[in-house]
N, C-alpha and C positions, 0 to 999 in steps of 0.2 A: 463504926465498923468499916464502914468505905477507906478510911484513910489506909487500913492494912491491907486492901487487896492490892495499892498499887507498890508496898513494901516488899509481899510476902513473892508477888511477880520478879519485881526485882533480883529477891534472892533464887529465886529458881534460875531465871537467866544468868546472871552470875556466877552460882555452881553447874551450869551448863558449860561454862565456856572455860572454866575451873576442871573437866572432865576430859577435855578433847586432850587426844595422845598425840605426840608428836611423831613423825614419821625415823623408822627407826632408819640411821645415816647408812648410806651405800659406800662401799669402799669399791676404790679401783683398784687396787695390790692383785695380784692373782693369787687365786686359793692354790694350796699345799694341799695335797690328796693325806688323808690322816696314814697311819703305818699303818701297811698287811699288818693283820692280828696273827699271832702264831701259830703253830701248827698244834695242835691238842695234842697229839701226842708226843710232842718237844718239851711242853710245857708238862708231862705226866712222866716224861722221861728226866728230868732236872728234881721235879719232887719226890719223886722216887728215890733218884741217886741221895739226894737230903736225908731219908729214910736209913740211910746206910751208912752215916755217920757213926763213930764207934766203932763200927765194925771190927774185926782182928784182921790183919793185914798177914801173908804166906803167898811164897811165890809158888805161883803156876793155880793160885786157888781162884775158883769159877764160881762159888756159892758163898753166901754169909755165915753157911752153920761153922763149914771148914775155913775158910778167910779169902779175902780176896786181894790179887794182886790187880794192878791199872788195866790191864786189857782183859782178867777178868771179869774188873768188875762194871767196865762200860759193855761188855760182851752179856751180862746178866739181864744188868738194867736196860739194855735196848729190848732183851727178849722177852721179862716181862712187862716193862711198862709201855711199850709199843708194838710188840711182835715182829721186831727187826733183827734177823741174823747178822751180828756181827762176832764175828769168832780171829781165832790167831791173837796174833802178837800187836803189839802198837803200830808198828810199822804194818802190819797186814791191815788192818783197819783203816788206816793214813791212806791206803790204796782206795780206796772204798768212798762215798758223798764226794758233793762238791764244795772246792777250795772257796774261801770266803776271807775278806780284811777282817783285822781284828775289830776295826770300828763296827761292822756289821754283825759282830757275836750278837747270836740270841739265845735265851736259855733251850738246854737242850742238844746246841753244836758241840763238838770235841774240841778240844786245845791239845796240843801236841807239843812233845820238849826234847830239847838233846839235852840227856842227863848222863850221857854215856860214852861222850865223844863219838856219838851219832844221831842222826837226826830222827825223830818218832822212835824213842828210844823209853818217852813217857808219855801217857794219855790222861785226859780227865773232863770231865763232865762242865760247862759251864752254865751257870745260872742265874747269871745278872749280876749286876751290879761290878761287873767287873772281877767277878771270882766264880773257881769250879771247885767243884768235887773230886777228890783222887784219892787211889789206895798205895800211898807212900811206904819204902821198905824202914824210913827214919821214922820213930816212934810207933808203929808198928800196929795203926790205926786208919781208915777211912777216915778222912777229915777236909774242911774248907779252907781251902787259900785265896791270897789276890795275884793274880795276873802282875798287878804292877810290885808284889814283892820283888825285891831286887833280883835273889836268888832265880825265880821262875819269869820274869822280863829278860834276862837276860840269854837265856835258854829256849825262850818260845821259839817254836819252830815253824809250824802254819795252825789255822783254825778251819773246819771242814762243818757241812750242815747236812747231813742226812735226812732233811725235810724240806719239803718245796713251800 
């Protein structure tokens, strides 16, 4: 029996030294502050306007039962899904938050278009990924587009954020 105590020793030191963790490595880079999270009611305001996909599209309409047109229906969705009055026209609203690059969209900001050989002539809801929400008079539905469609790239006019 003596011969295993000086074995059985062995193996305990051994898986001792089989245990120790190595130090976790320090970097010198300097840290990047992670992104401001969003504003909760940006992000209720983007899923909302989602909610309203289909919708039937009428100019001058303010609600989903009767249809809505673009500054309707960002005029709707600010006021239930975050209790922001935004009323008027596109351009009246375009007055209104602060101006933002498009590389800064977050969901929730507005995107604006000259559709009209004017500028804030159309409005629409963005939601990431590089596309919003709007209630177009063409096909005659609330629906999602991409920013980089050609058609609405080439028309964008500013992107504004009504949330801090």
């Amino acid at each position: 029996m003596m011969p295993l105590l000086p074995l059985a020793l062995a193996l305990v030191l051994a898986a001792c030294g089989q245990l120790a963790v190595p130090p976790a490595p320090t970097s010198t880079a300097p840290r990047q502050a992670p992104p401001a999270p969003a504003d909760a009611r940006a992000l209720d305001v983007a899923l909302f306007a989602l909610g309203l996909v289909d919708t039937g599209y009428r100019f001058g309409g303010k609600n989903p039962e009767a249809g809505l047109d673009c500054s309707g229906m960002v005029s709707y969705v600010f006021a239930q899904a975050a209790g922001l009055k935004l009323t008027g026209s596109a351009a009246d609203i375009a007055q209104r938050g602060r101006p933002i690059e498009r590389h800064e969209l977050k969901p929730g900001d507005l995107v604006f278009f000259n559709t009209r050989q004017h500028p804030y002539s159309h409005v629409g809801i963005y939601i990431g990924e590089d596309r919003f929400v709007h209630a177009p008079t063409s096909n005659g539905r609330v629906r999602v587009e991409s920013l980089s469609k050609s058609w609405f790239a080439t028309r964008f006019t500013e992107a504004r954020s009504y949330f801090d």
